[in-house]
C-alpha positions as CSV (number, residue, x, y, z in Angstrom):
1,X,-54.9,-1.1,-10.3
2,X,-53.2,-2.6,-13.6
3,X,-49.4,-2.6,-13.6
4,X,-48.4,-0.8,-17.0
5,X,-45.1,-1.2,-16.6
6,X,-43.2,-3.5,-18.8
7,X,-41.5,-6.8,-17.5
8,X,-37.8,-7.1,-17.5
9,X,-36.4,-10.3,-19.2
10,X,-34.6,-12.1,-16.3
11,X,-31.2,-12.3,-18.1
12,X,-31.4,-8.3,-18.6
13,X,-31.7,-7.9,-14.7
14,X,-29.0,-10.1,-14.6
15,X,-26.8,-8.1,-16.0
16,X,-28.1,-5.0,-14.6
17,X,-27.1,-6.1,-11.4
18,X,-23.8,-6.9,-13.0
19,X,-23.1,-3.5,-14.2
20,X,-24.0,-2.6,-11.0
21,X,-21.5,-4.4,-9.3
22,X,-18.3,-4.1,-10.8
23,X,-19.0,-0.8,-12.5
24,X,-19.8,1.1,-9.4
25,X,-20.3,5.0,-10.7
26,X,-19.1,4.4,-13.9
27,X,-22.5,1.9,-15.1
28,X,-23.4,4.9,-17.5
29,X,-19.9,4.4,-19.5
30,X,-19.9,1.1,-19.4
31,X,-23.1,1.1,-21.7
32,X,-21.7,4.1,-23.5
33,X,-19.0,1.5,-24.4
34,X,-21.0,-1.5,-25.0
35,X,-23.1,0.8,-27.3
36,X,-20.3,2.0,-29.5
37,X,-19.0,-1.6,-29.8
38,X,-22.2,-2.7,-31.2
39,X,-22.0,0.3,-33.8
40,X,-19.0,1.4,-34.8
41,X,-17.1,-1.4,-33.5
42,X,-19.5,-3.8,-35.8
43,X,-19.4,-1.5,-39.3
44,X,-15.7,-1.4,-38.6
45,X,-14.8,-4.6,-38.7
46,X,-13.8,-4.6,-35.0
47,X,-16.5,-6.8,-33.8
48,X,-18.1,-9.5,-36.1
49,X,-21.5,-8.9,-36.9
50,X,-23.1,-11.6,-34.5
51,X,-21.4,-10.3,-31.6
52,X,-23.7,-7.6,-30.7
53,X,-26.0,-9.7,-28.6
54,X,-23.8,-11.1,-26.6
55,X,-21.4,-8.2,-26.2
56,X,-22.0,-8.1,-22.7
57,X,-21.2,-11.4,-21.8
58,X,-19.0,-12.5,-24.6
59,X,-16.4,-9.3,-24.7
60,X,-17.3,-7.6,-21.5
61,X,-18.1,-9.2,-18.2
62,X,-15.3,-11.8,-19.1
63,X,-12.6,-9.2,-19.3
64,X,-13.3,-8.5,-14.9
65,X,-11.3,-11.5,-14.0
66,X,-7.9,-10.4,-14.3
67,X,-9.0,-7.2,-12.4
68,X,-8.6,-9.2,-9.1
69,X,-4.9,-9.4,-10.1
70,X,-4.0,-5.7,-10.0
71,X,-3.0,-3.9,-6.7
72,X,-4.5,-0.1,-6.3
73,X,-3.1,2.4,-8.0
74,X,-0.9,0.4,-10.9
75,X,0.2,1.4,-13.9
76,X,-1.4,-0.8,-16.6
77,X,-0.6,-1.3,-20.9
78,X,-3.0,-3.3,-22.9
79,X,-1.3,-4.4,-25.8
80,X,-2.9,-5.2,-29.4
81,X,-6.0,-3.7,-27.7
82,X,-7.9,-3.5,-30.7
83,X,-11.3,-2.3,-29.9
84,X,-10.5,-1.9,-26.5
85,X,-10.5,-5.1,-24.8
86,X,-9.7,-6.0,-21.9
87,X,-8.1,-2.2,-21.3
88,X,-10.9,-0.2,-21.1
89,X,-13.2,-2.4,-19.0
90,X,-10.4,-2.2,-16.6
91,X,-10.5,0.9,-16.4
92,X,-13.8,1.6,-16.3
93,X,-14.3,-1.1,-13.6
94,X,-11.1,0.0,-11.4
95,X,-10.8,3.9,-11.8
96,X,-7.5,3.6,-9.7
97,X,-5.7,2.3,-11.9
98,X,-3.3,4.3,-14.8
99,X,-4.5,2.3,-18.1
100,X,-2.9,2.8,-21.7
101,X,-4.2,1.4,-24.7
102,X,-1.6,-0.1,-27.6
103,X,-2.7,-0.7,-30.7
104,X,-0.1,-0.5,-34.2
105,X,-2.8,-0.3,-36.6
106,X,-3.9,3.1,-37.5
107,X,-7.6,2.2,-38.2
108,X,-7.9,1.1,-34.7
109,X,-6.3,3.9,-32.5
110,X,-8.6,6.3,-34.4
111,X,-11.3,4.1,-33.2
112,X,-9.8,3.5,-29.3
113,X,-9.5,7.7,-28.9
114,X,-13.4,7.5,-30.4
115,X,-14.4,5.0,-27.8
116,X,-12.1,6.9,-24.6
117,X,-14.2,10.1,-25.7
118,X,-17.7,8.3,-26.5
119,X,-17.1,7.5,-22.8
120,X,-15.7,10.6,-21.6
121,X,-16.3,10.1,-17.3
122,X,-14.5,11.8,-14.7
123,X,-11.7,9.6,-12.8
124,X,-11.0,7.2,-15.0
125,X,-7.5,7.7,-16.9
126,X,-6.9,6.2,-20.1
127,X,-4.4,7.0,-22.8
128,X,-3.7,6.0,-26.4
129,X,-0.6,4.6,-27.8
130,X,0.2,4.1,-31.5
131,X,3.1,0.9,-32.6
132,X,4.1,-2.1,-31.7
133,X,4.7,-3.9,-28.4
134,X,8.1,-4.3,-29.2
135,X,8.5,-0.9,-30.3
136,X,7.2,1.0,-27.2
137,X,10.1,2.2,-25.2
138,X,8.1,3.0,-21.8
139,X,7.0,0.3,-19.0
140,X,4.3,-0.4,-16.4
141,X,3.2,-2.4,-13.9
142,X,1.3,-4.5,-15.7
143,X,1.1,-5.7,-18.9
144,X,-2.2,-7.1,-20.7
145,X,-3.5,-9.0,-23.3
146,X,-6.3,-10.7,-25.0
147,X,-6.5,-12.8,-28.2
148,X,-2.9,-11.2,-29.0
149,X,-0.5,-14.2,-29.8
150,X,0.4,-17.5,-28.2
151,X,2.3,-16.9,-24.8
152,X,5.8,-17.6,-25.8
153,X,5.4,-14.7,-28.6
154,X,4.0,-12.5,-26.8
155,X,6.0,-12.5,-23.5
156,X,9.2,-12.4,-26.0
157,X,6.9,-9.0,-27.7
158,X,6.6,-7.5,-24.0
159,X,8.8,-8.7,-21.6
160,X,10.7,-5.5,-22.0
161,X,7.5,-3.5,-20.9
162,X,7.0,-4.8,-17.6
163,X,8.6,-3.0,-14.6
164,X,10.6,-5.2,-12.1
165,X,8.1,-6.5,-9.6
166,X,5.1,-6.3,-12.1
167,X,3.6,-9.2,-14.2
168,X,2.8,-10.0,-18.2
169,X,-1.0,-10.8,-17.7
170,X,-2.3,-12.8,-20.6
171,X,-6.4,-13.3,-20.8
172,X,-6.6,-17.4,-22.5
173,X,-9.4,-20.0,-23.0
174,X,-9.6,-23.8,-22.0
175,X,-6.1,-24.1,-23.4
176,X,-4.2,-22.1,-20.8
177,X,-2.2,-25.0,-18.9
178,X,-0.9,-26.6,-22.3
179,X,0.1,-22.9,-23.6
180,X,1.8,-22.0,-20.3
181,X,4.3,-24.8,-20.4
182,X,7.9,-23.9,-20.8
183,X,7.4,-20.1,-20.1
184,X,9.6,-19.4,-17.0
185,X,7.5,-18.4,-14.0
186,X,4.4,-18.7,-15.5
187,X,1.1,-19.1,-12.9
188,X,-2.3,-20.0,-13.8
189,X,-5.3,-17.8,-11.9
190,X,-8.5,-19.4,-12.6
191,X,-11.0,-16.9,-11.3
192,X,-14.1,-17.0,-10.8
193,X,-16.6,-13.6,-10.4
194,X,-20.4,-13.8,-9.5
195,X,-22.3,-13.6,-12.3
196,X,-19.4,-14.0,-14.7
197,X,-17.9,-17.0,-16.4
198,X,-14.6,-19.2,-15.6
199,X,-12.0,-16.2,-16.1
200,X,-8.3,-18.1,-17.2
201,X,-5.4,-15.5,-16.8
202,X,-1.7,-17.1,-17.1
203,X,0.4,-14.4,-14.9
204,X,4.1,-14.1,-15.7
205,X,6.0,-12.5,-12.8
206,X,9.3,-10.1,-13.7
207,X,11.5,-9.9,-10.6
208,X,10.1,-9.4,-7.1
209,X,6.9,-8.1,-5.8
210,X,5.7,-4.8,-6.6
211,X,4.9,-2.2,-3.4
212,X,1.2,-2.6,-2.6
């Protein structure tokens, strides 16, 4: 009997069995999210036009890193989140965790509160902030940050935002040693996730160790 059914391109099982594994329950908004990227977040401007095909690997799977940094149940910001990244990846891939999403420019929140609702899933908390890092008056546990400004600037832009005990955790490339130099207390994490490329995260501690 002839096999009709179509043959998977290896790299697309790949990252099935990605999804799979650090999206646990939450695969169908993750792909919800991917999707809306490669729409709205492309004829937006958010995302440049040749990103689409690798969203997954490119914007995605290389924000689940600095997940292995954050104890259950923390309060999280993602600063300068922009179209969403890393904040609601994390919160998609840990559902435990309290995530808000901070973004200044008005253009942007209105697509963030898009995204959160494209994706609308039960237990997974996300929130919208609109203004600056340094205008936001509350704190959290943790603060991120990806592609937002070099680490002196932006631990002077969000110091203030990060509880006693919790950590400024800022997503960088190759350069992370040389831009780490000089800040106080900084700590390279190099992690590394199955199926998932070199993850860089330079963690800045404020005060002592947060309750587990």
């Amino acid at each position: 009997m002839t096999n009709l059914q179509p043959e998977l391109d290896p790299s697309q099982v790949s990252r099935e069995t990605t999804i799979a594994k650090y999206f646990p329950g939450q695969e169908d908004a993750i792909r919800a999210y991917a999707e809306f990227l490669t729409t709205a977040g492309i004829e937006r401007g958010l995302i440049g036009p040749r990103e689409g095909e690798r969203i997954w690997e490119r914007h995605i799977f290389n924000c689940l890193p600095v997940t292995q940094l954050l104890p259950q149940g923390a309060s999280l910001f993602d600063i300068g989140s922009g179209a969403g990244l890393p904040g609601i990846v994390i919160a998609l891939a840990r559902p435990d965790l309290k995530v808000t999403l901070i973004e200044p420019l008005e253009r942007r929140v209105e697509f963030l509160n898009e995204a959160v609702a494209a994706i609308a899933t039960g237990g997974v908390e996300i929130a919208v902030i609109r203004g600056r890092a340094q205008d936001v008056k509350k704190s959290a546990d943790f603060v991120t940050a990806r592609a937002v400004a070099p680490m002196e600037k932006l631990k002077k832009m969000s110091w203030h935002m990060v509880k006693t005990g919790g950590s400024l955790l800022a997503m960088k490339g190759e350069s992370a040693a040389t831009e780490m130099v000089g800040i106080k207390g900084a700590e390279l994490h190099e992690i590394k996730l199955e199926g998932i490329e070199l993850g860089r995260v330079i963690a800045v501690r404020k005060g002592s160790l947060i309750s587990a």
